[in-house]
C-alpha positions as CSV (number, residue, x, y, z in Angstrom):
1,X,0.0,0.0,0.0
2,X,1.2,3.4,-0.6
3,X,-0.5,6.7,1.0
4,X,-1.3,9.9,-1.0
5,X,2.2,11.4,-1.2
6,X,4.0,8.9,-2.4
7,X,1.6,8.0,-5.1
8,X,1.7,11.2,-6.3
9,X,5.1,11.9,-6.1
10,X,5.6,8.7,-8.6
11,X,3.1,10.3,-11.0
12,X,5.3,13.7,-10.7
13,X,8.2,12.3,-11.5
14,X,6.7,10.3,-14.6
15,X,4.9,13.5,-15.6
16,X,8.1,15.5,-15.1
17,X,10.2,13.1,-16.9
18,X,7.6,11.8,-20.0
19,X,5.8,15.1,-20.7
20,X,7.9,17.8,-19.2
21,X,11.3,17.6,-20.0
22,X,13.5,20.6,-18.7
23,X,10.9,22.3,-16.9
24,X,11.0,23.5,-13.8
25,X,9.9,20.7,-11.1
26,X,8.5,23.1,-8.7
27,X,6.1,24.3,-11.2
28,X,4.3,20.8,-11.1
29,X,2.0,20.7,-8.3
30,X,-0.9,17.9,-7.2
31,X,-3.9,21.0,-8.5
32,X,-1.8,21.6,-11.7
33,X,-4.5,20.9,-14.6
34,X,-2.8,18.4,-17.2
35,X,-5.5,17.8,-19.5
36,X,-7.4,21.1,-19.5
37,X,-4.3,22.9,-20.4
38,X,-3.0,20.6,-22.8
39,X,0.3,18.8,-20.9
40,X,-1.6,15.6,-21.9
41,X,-3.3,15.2,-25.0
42,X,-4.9,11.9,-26.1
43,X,-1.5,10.1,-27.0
44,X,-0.6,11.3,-23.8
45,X,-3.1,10.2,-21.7
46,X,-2.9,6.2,-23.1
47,X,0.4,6.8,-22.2
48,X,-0.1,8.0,-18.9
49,X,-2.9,5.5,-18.5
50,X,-0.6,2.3,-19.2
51,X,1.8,3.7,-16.6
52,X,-0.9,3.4,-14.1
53,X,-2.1,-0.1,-14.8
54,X,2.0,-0.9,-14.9
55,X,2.8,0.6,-12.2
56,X,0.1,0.3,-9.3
57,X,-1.5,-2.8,-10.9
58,X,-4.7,-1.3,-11.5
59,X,-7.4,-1.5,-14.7
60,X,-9.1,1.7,-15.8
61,X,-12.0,1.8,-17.4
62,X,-12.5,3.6,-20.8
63,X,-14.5,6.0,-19.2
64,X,-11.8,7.1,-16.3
65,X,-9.5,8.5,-18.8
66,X,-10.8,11.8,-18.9
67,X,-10.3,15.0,-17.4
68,X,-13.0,14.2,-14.4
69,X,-10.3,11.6,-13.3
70,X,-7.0,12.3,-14.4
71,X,-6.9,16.2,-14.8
72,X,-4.6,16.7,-12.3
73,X,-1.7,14.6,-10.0
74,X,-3.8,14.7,-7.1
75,X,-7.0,13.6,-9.0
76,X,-4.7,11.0,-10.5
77,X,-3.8,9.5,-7.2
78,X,-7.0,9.3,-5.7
79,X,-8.2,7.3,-8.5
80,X,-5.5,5.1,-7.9
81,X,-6.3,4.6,-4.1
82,X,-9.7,3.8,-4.9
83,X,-9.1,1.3,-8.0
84,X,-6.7,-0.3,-5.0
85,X,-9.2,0.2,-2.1
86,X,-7.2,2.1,-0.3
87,X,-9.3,5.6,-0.4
């Protein structure tokens, strides 16, 4: 099991290192809107949404990868947590 902040601080660093290379880490925050403002577009978000089923062992349905869920880290790792049971 893994709590909150270290979820999301696994999706920060994949975020940081897949979609954001060379910027600023401290600009990426849990609130920070990915999809709304374009970080991930749809190539993006398969992308993002086979590291989550890699990495935490979870299944998302087609509907889940949308803004509603995955807009930003935090949103991210709640959906994780509950897909796990753990929120």
């Amino acid at each position: 099991m893994q709590d909150q902040t270290a979820i999301e601080a696994k999706l920060k660093s994949y975020i940081l290192e897949e979609f954001l290379g060379g910027e600023d880490p401290e600009e990426l925050q849990e609130s920070t809107e990915l999809m709304t403002t374009g970080i991930l577009d749809s190539i993006g978000t398969l992308k993002l949404v086979t590291f989550l089923e890699n990495e935490f062992g979870v299944q998302l349905q087609p509907h889940e990868a949308d803004a509603e869920y995955l807009n930003t880290i935090g949103d991210i790792a709640r959906l994780v947590r509950s897909k796990r049971g753990e929120g």
